[in-house]
C-alpha positions in Angstrom: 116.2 88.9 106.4 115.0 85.5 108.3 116.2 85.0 111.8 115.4 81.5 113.7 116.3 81.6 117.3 116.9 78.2 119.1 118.4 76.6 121.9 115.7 77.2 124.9 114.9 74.8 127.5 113.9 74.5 131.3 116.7 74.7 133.7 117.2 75.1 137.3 118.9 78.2 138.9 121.8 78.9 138.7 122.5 76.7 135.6 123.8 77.7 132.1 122.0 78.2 128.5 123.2 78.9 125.5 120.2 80.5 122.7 121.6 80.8 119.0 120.3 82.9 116.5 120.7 81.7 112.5 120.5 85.0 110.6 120.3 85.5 107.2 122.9 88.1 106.4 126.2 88.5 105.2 128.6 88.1 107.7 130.8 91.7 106.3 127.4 93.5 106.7 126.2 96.5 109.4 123.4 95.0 110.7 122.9 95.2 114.7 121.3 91.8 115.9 119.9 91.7 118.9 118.1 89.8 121.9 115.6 90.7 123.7 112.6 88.7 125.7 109.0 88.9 127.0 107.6 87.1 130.1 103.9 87.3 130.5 102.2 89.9 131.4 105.3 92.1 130.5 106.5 94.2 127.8 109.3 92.9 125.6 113.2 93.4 127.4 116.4 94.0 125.6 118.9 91.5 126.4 122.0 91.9 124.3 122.8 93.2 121.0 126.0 93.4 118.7 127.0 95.2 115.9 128.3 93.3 113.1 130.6 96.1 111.3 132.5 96.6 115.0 131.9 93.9 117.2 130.4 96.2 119.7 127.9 94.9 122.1 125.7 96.3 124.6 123.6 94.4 127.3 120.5 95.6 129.5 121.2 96.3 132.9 119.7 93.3 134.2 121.6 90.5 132.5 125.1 92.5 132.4 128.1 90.0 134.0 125.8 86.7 133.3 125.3 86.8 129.4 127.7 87.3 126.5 126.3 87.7 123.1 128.9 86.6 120.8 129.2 86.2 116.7 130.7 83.1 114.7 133.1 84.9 112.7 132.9 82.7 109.8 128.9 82.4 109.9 125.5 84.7 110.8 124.8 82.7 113.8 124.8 85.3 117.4 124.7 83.5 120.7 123.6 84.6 123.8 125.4 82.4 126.7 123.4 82.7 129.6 125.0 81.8 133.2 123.7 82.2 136.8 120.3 81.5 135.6 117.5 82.7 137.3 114.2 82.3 137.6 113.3 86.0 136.6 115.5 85.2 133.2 112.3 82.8 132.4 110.4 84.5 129.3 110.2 83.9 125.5 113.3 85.1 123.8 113.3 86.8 120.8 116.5 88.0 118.3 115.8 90.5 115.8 118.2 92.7 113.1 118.2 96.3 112.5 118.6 97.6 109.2 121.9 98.1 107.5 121.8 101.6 107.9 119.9 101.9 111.1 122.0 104.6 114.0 120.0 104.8 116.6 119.7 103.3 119.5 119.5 99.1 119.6 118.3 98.7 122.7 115.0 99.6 121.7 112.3 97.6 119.9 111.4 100.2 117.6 115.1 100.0 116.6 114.8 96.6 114.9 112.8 95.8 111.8 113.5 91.5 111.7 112.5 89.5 113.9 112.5 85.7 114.3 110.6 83.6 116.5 110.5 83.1 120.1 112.5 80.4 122.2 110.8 79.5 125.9 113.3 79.6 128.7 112.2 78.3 132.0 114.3 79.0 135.3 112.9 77.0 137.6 114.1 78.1 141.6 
């Protein structure tokens, strides 16, 4: 499974972003994908996952009535659309995929075994 995250950038507060994960897995599959993101000094936060069997989602406490994470029915591409920016949202951000079979609970790292690369986004106040 590859995962390539894109769509960071520097913004001001209270702006909107929209990250897109391209994920390669079939798009009838049971694989959670999920966003999560690291600022320095801190350990890596879970953003926003959903379940591609359901549809279900789940966000982290922090981000919950600003971001939707969303699928493209016809394709493996998650977004995360990211309004009322600010400047503690600024941190690398990372989506990742569980395994197929994987039960447990996705809003841990431990949970995930793909990851893709990082996308910088910059809130600036």
């Amino acid at each position: 499974v590859q995962l390539q995250a894109f769509g960071g950038g520097l913004v001001q507060a209270g702006d909107s972003l929209r990250l897109s994960c391209d994920a390669s897995i079939r798009t009838d599959s049971r694989y959670t994908v999920g966003w999560f993101r690291q600022a320095p000094g801190k350990e890596r936060e879970f953003v926003a996952a959903i379940n591609f069997s359901d549809g279900r989602t789940q966000y982290g406490d922090s981000v919950k009535g600003r971001f939707t994470i969303s699928r493209d029915n016809d394709k493996s591409t998650v977004h995360l659309q990211m309004n009322s920016l600010k400047p503690e949202d600024t941190a690398v951000y990372y989506c990742a995929a569980t395994s197929p079979s994987y039960s447990g609970d996705i809003s841990v790292t431990g949970g995930y075994d793909y990851w893709g690369q990082g996308t910088q986004v910059t809130v600036s106040s």
